[in-house]
mmCIF file of the N, C-alpha and C atoms, coordinates in Angstrom:
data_MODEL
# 
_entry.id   MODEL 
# 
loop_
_atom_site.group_PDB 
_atom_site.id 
_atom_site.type_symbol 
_atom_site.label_atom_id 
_atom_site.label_alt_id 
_atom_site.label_comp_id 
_atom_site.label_asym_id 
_atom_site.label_entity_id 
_atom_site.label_seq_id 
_atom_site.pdbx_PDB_ins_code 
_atom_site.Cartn_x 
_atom_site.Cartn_y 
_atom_site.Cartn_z 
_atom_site.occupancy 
_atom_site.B_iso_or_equiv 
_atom_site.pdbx_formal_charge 
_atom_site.auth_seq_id 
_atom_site.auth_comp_id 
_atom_site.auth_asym_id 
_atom_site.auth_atom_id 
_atom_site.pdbx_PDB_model_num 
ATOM 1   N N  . UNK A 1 1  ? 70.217  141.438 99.298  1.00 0.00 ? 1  UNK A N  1 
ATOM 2   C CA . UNK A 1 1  ? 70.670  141.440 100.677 1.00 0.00 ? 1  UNK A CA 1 
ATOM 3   C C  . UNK A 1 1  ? 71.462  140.174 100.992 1.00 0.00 ? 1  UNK A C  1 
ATOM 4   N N  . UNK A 1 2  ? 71.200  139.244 100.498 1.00 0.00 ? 2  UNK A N  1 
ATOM 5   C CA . UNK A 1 2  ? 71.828  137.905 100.747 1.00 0.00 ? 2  UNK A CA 1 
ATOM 6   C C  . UNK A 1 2  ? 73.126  137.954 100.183 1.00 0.00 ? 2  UNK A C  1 
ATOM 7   N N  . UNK A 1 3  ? 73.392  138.625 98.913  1.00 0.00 ? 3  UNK A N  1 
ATOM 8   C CA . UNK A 1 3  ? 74.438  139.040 98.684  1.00 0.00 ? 3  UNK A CA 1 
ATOM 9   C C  . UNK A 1 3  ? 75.946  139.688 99.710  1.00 0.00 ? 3  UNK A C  1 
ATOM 10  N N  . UNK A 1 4  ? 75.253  140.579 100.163 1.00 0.00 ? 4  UNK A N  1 
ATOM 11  C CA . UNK A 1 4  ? 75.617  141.600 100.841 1.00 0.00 ? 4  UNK A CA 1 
ATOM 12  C C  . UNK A 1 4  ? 76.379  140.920 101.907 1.00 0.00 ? 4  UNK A C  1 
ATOM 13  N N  . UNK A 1 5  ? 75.125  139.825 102.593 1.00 0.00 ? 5  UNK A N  1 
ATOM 14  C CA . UNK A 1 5  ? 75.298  138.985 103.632 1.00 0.00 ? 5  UNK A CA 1 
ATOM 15  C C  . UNK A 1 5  ? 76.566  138.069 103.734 1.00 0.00 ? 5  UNK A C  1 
ATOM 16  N N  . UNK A 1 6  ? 76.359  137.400 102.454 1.00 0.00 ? 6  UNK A N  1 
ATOM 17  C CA . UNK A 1 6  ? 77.257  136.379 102.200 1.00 0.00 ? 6  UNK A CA 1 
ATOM 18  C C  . UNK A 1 6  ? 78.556  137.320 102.267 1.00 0.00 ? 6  UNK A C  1 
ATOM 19  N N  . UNK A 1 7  ? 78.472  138.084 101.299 1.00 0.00 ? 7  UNK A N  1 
ATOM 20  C CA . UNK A 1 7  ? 80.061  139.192 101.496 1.00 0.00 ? 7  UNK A CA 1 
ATOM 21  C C  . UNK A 1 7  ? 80.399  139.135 102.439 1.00 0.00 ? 7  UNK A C  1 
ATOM 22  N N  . UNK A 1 8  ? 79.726  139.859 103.837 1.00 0.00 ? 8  UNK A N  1 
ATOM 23  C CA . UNK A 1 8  ? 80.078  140.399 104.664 1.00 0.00 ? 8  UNK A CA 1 
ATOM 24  C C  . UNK A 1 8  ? 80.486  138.708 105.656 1.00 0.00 ? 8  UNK A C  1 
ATOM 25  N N  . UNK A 1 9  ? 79.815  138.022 105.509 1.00 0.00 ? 9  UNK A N  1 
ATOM 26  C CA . UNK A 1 9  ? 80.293  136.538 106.089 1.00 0.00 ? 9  UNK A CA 1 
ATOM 27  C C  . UNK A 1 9  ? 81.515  135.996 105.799 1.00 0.00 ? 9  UNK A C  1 
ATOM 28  N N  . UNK A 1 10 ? 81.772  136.391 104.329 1.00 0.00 ? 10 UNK A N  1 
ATOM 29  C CA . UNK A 1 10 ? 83.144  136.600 103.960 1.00 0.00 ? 10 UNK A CA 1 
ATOM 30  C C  . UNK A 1 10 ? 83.889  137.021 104.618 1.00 0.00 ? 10 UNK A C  1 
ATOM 31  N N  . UNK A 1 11 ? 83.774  138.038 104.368 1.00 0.00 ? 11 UNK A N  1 
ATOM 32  C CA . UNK A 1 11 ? 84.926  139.443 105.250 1.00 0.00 ? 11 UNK A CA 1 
ATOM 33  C C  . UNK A 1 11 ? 85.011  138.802 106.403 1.00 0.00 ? 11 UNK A C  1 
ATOM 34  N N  . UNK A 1 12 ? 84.355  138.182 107.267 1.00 0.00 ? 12 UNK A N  1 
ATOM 35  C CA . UNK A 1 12 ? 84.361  138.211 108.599 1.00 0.00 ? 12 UNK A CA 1 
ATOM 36  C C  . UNK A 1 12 ? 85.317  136.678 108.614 1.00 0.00 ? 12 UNK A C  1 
ATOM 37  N N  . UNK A 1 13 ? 84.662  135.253 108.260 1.00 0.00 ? 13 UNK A N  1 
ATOM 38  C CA . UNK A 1 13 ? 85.178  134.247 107.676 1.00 0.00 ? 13 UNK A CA 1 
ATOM 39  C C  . UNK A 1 13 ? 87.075  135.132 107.758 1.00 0.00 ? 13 UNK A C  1 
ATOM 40  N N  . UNK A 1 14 ? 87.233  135.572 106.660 1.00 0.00 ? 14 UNK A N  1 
ATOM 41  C CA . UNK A 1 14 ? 88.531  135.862 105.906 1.00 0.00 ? 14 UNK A CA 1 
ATOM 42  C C  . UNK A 1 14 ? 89.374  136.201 107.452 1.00 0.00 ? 14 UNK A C  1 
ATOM 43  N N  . UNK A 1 15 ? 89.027  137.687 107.993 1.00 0.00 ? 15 UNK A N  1 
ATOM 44  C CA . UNK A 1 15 ? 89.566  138.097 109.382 1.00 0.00 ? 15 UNK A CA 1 
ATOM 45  C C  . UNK A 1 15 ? 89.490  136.674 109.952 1.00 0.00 ? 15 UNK A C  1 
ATOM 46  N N  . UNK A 1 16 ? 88.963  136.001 110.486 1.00 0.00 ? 16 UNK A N  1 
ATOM 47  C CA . UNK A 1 16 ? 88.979  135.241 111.941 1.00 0.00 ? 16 UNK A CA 1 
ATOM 48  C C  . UNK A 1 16 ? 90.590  134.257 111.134 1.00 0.00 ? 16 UNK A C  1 
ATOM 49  N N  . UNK A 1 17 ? 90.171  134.083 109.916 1.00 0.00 ? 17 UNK A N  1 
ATOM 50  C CA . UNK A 1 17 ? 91.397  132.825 109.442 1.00 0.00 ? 17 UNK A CA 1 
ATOM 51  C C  . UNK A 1 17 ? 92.887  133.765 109.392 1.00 0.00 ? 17 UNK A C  1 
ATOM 52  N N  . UNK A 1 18 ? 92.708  134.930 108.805 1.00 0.00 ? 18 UNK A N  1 
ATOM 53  C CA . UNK A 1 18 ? 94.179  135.656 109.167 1.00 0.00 ? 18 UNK A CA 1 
ATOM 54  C C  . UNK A 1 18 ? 94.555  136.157 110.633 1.00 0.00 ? 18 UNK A C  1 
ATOM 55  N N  . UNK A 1 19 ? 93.722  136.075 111.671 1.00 0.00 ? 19 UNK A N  1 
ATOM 56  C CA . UNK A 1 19 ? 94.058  136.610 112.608 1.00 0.00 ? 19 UNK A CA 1 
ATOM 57  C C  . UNK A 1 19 ? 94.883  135.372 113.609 1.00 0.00 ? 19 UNK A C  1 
ATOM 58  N N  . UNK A 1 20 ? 95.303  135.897 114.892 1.00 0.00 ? 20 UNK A N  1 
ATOM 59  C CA . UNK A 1 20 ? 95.682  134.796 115.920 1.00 0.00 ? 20 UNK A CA 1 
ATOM 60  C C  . UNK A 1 20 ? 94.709  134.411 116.295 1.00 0.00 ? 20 UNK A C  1 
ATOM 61  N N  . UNK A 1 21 ? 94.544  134.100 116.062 1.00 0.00 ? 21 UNK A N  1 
ATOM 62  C CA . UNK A 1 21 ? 92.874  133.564 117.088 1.00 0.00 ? 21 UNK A CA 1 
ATOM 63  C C  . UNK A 1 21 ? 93.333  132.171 118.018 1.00 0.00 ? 21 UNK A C  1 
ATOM 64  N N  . UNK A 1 22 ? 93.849  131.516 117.886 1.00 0.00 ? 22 UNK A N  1 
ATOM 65  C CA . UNK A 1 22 ? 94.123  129.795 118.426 1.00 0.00 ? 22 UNK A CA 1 
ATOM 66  C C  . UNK A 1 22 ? 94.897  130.058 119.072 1.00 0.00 ? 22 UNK A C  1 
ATOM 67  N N  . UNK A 1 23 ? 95.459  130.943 120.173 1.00 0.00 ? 23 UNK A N  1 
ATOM 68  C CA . UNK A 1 23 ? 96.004  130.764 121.657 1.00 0.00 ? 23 UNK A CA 1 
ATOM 69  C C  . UNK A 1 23 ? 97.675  131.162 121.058 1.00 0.00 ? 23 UNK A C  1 
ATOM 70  N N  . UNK A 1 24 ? 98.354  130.490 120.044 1.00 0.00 ? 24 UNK A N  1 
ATOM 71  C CA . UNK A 1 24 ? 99.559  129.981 119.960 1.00 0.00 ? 24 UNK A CA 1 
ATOM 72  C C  . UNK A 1 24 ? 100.515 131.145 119.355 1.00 0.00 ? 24 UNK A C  1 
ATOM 73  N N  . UNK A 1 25 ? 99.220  132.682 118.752 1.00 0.00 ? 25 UNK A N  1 
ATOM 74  C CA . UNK A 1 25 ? 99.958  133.719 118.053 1.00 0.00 ? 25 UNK A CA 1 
ATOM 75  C C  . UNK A 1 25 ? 100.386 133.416 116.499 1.00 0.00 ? 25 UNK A C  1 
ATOM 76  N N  . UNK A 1 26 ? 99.846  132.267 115.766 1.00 0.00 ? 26 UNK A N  1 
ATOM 77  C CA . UNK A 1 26 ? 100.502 132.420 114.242 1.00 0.00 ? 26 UNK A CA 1 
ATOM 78  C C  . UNK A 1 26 ? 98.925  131.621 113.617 1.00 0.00 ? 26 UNK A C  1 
ATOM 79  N N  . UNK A 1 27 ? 98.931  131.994 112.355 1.00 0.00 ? 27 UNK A N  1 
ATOM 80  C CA . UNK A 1 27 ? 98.148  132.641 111.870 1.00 0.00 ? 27 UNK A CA 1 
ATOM 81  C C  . UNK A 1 27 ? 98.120  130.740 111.121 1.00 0.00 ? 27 UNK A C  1 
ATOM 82  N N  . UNK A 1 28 ? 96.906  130.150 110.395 1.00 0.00 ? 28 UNK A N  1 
ATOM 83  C CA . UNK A 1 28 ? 96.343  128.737 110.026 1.00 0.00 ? 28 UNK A CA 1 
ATOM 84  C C  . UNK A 1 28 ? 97.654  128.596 109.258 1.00 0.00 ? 28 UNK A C  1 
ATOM 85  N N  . UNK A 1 29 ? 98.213  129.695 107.745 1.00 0.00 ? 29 UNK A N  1 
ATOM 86  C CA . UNK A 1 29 ? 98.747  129.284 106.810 1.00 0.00 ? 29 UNK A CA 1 
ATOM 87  C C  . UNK A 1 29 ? 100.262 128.730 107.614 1.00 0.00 ? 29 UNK A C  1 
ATOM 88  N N  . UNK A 1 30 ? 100.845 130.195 109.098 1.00 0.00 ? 30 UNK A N  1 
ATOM 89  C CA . UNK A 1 30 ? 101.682 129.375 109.520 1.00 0.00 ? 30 UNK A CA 1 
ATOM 90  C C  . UNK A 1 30 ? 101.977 128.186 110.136 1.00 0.00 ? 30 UNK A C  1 
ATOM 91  N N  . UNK A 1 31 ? 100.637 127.719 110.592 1.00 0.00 ? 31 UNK A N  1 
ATOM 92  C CA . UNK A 1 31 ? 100.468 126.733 111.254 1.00 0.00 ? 31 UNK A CA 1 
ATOM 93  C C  . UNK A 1 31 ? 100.602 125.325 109.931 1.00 0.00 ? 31 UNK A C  1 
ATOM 94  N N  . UNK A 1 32 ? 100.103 125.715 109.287 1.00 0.00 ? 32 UNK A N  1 
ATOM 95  C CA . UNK A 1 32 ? 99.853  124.697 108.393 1.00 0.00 ? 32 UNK A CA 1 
ATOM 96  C C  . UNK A 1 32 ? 101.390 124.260 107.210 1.00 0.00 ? 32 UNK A C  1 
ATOM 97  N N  . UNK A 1 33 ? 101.996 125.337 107.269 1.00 0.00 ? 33 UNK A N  1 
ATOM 98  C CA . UNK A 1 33 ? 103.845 125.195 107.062 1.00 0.00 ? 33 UNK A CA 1 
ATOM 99  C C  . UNK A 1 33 ? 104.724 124.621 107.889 1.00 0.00 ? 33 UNK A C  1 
ATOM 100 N N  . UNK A 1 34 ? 104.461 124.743 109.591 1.00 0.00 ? 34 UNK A N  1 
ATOM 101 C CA . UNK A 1 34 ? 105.436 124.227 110.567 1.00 0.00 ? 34 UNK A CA 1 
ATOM 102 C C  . UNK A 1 34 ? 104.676 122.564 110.327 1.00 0.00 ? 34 UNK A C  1 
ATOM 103 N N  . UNK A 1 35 ? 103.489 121.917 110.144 1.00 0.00 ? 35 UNK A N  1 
ATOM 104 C CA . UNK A 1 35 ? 103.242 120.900 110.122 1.00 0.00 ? 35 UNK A CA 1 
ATOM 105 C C  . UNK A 1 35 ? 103.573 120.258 108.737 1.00 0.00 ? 35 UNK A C  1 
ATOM 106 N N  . UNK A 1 36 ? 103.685 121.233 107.903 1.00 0.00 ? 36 UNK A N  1 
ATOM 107 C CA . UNK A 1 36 ? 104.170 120.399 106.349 1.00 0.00 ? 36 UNK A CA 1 
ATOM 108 C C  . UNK A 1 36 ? 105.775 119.972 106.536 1.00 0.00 ? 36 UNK A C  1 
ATOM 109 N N  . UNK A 1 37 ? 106.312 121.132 107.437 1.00 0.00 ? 37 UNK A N  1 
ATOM 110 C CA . UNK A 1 37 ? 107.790 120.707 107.640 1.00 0.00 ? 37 UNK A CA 1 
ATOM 111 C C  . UNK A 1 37 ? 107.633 119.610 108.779 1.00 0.00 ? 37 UNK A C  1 
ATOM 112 N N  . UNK A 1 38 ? 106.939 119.563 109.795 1.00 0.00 ? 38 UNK A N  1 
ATOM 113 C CA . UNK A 1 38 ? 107.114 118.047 110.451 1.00 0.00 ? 38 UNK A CA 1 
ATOM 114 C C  . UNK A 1 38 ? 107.171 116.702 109.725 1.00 0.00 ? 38 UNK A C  1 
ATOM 115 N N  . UNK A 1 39 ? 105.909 117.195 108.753 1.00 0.00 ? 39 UNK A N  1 
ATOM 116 C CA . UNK A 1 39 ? 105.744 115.724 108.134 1.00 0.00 ? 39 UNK A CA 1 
ATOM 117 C C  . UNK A 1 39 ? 107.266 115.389 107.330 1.00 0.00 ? 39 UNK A C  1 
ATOM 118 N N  . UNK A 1 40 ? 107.648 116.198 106.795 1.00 0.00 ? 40 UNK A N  1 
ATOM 119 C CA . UNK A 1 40 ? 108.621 116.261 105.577 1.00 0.00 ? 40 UNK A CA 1 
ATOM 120 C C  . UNK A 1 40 ? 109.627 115.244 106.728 1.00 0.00 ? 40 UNK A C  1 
ATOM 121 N N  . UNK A 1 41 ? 109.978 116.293 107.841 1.00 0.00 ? 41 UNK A N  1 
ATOM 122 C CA . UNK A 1 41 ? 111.329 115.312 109.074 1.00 0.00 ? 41 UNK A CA 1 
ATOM 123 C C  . UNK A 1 41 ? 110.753 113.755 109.195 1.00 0.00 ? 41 UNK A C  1 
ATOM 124 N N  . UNK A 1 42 ? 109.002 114.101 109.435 1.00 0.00 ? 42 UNK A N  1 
ATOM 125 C CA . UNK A 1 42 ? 108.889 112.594 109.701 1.00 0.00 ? 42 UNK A CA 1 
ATOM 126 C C  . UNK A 1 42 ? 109.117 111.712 108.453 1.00 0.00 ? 42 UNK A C  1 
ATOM 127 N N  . UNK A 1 43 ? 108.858 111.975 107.356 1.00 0.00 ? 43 UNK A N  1 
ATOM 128 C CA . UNK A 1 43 ? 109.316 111.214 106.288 1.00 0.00 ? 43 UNK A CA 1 
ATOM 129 C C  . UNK A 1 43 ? 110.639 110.675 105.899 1.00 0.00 ? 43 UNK A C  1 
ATOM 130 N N  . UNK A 1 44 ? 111.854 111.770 105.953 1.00 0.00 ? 44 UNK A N  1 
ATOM 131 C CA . UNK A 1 44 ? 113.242 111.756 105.604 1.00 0.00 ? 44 UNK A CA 1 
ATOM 132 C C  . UNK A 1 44 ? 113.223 110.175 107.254 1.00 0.00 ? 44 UNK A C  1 
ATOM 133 N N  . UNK A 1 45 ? 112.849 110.443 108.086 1.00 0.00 ? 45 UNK A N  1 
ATOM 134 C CA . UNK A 1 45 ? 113.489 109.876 109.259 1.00 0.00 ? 45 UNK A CA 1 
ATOM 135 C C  . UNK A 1 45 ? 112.628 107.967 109.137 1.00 0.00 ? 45 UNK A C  1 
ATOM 136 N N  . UNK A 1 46 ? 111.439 107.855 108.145 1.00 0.00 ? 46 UNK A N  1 
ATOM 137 C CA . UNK A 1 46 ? 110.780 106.528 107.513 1.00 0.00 ? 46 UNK A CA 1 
ATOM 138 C C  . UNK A 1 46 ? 111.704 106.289 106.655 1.00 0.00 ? 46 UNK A C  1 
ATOM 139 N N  . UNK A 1 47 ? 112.381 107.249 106.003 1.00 0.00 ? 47 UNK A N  1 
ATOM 140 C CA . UNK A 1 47 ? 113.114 106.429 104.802 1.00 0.00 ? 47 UNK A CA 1 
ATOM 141 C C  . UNK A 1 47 ? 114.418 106.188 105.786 1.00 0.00 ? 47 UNK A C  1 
ATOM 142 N N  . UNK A 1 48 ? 114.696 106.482 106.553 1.00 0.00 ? 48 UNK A N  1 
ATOM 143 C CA . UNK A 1 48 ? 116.027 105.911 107.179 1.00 0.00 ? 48 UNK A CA 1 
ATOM 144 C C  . UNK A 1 48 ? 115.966 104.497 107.653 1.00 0.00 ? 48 UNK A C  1 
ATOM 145 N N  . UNK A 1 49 ? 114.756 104.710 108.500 1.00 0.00 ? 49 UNK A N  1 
ATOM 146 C CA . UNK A 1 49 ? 114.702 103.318 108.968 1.00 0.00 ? 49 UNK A CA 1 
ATOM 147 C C  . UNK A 1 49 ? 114.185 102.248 108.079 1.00 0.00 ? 49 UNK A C  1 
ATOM 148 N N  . UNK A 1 50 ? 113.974 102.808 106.910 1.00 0.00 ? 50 UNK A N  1 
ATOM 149 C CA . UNK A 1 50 ? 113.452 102.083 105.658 1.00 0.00 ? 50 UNK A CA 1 
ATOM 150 C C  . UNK A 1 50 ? 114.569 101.200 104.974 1.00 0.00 ? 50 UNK A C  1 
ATOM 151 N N  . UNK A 1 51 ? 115.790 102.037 105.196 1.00 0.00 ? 51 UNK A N  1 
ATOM 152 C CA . UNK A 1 51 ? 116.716 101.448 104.570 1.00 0.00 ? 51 UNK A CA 1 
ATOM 153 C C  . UNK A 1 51 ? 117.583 100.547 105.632 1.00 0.00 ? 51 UNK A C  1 
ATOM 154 N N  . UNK A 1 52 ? 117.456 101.184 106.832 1.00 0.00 ? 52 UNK A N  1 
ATOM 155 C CA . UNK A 1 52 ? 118.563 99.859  108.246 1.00 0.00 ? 52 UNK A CA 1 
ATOM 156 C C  . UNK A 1 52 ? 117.557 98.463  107.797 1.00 0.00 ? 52 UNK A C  1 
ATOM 157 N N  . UNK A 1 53 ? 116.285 98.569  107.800 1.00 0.00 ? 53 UNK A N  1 
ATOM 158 C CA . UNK A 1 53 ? 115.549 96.881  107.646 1.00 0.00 ? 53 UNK A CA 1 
ATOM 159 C C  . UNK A 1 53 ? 116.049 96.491  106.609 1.00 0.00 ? 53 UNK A C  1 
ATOM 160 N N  . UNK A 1 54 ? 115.556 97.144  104.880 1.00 0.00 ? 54 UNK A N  1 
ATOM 161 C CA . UNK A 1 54 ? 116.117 96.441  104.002 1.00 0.00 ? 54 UNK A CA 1 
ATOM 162 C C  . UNK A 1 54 ? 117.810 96.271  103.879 1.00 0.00 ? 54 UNK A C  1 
ATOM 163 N N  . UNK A 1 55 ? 118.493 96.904  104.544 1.00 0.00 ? 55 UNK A N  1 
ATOM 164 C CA . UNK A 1 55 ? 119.675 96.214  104.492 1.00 0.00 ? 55 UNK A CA 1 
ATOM 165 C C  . UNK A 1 55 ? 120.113 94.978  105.466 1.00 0.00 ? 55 UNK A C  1 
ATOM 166 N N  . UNK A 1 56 ? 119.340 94.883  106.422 1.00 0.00 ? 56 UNK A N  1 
ATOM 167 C CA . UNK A 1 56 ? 119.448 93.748  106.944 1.00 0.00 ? 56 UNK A CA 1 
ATOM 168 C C  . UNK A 1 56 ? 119.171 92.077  106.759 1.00 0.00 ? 56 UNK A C  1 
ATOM 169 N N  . UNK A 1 57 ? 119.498 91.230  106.628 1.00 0.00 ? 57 UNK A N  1 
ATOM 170 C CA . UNK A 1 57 ? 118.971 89.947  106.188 1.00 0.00 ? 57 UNK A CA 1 
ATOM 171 C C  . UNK A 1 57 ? 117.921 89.775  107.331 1.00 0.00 ? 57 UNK A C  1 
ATOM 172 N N  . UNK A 1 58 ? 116.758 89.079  106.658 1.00 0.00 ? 58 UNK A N  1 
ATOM 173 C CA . UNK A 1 58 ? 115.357 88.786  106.974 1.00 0.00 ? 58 UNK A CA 1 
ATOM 174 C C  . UNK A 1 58 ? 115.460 87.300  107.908 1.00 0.00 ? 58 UNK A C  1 
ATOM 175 N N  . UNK A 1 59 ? 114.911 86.932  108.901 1.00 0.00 ? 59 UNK A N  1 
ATOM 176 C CA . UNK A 1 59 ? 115.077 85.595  108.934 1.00 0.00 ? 59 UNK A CA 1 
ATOM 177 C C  . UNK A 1 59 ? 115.049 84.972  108.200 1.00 0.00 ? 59 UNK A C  1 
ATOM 178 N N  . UNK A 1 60 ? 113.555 85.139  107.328 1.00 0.00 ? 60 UNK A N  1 
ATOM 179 C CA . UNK A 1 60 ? 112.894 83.962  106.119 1.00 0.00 ? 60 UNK A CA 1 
ATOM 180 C C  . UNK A 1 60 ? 114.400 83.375  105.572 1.00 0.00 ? 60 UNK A C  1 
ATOM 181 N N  . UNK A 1 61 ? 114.608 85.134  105.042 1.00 0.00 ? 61 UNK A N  1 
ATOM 182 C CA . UNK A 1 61 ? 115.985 84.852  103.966 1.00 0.00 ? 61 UNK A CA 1 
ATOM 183 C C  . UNK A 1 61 ? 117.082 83.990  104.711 1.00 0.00 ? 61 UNK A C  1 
ATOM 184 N N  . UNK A 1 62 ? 117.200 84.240  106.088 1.00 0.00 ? 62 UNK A N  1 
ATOM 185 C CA . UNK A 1 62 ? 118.552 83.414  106.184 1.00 0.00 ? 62 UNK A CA 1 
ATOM 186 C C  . UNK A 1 62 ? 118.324 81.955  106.571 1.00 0.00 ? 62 UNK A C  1 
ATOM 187 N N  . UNK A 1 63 ? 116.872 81.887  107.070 1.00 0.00 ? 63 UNK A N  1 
ATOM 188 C CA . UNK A 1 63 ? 116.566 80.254  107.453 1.00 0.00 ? 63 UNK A CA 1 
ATOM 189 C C  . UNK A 1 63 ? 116.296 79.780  105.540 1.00 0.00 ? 63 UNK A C  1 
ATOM 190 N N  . UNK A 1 64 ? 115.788 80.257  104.685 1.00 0.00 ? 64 UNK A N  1 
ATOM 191 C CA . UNK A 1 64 ? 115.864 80.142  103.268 1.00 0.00 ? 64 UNK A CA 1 
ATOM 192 C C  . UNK A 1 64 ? 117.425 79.294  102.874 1.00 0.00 ? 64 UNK A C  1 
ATOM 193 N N  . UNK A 1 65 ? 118.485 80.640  102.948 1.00 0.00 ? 65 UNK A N  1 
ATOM 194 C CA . UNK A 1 65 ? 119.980 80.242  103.284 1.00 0.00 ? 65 UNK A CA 1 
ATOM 195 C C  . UNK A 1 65 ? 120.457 78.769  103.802 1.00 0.00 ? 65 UNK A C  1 
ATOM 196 N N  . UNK A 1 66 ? 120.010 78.769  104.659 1.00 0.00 ? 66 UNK A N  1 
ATOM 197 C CA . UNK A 1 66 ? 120.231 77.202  105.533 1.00 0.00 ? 66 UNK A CA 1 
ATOM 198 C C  . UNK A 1 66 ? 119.576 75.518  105.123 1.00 0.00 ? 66 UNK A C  1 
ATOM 199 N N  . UNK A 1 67 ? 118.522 76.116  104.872 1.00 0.00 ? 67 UNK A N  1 
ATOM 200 C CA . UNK A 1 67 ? 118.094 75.021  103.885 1.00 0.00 ? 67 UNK A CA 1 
ATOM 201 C C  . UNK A 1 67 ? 118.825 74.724  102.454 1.00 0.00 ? 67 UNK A C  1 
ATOM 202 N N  . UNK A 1 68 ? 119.218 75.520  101.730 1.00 0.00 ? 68 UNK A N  1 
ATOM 203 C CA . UNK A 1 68 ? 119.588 75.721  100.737 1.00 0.00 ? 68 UNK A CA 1 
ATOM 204 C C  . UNK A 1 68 ? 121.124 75.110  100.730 1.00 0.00 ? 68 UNK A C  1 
ATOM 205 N N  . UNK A 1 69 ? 121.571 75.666  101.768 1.00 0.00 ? 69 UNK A N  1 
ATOM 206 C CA . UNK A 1 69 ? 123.222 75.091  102.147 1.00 0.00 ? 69 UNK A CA 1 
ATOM 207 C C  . UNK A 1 69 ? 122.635 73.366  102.466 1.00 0.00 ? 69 UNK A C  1 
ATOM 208 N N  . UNK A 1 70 ? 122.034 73.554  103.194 1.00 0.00 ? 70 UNK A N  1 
ATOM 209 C CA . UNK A 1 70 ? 122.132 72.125  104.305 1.00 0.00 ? 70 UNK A CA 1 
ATOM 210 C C  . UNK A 1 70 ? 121.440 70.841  102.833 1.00 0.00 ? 70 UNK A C  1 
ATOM 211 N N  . UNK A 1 71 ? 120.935 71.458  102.161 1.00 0.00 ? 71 UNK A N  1 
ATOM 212 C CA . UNK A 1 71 ? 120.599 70.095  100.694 1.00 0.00 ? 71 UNK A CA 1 
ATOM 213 C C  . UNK A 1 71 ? 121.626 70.092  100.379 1.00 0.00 ? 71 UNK A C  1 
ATOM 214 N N  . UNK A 1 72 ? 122.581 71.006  99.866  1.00 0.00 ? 72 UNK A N  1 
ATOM 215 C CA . UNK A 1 72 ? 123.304 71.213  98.815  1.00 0.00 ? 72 UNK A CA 1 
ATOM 216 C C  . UNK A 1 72 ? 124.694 70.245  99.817  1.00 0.00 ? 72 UNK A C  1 
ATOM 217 N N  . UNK A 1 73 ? 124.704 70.174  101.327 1.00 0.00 ? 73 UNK A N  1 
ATOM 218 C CA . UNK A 1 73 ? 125.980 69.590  101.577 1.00 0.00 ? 73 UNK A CA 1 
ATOM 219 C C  . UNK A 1 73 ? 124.973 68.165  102.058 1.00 0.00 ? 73 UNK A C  1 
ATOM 220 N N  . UNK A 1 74 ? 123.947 67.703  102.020 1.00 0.00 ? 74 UNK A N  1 
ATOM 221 C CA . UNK A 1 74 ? 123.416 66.217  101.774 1.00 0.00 ? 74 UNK A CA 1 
ATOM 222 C C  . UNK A 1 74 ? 123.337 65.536  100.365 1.00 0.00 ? 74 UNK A C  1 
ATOM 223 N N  . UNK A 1 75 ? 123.295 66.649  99.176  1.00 0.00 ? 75 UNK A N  1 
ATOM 224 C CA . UNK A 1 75 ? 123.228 65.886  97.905  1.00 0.00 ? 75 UNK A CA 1 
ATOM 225 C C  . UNK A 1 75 ? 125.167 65.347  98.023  1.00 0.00 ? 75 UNK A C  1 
ATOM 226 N N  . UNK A 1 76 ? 125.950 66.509  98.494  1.00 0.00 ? 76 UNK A N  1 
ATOM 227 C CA . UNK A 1 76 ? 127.316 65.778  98.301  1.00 0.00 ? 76 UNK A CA 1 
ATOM 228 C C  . UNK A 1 76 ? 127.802 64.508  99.426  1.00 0.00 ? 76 UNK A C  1 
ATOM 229 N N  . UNK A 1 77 ? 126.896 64.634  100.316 1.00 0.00 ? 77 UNK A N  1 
ATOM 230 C CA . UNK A 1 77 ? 127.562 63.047  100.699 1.00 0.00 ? 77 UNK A CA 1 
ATOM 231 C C  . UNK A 1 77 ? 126.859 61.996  100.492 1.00 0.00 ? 77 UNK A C  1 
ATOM 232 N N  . UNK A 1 78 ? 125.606 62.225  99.619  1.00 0.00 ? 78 UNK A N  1 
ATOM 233 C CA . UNK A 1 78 ? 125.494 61.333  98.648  1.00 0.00 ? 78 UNK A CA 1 
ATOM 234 C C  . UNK A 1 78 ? 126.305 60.689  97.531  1.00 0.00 ? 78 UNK A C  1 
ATOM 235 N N  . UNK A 1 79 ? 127.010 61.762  97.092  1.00 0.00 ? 79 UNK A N  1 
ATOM 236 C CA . UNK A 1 79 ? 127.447 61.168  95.912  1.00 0.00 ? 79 UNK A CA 1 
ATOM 237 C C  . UNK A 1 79 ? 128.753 60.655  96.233  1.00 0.00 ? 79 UNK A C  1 
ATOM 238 N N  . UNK A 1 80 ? 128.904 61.415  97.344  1.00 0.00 ? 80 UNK A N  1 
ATOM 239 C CA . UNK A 1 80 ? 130.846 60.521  98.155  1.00 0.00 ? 80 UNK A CA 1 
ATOM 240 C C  . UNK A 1 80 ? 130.283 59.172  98.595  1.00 0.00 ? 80 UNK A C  1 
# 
């Protein structure tokens, strides 16, 4: 009987997940495709802005820059 049970918990289980049931009319698997395609937009749209930062110079890097200049034109009026 437990058998039987479990089956039939099945069957029932199985219906409620293919049916509309959640207000919106589409069924978990479609639900669960329109959110794989969100993520996918939200991803393509991280790597965009992934790439405007790394193409931009960093402060560090450009105060880095400035130091780097500003020795390099004190070692020469040293040596003038």
């Amino acid at each position: 009987m437990s058998d039987m049970f479990g089956f039939g918990m099945w069957m029932w289980r199985g219906n409620i997940m293919s049916s509309s049931s959640n207000g919106t009319g589409l069924t978990q698997k479609e639900m669960l495709i329109l959110v794989m395609e969100g993520q996918e937009k939200i991803n393509e749209r991280i790597d965009i802005l992934h790439e405007k930062v790394n193409s931009k110079m960093s402060r560090q890097e450009l105060s880095g820059w400035m130091v780097a200049v500003s020795a390099f034109v004190v070692i020469i009026n040293q040596l003038m």
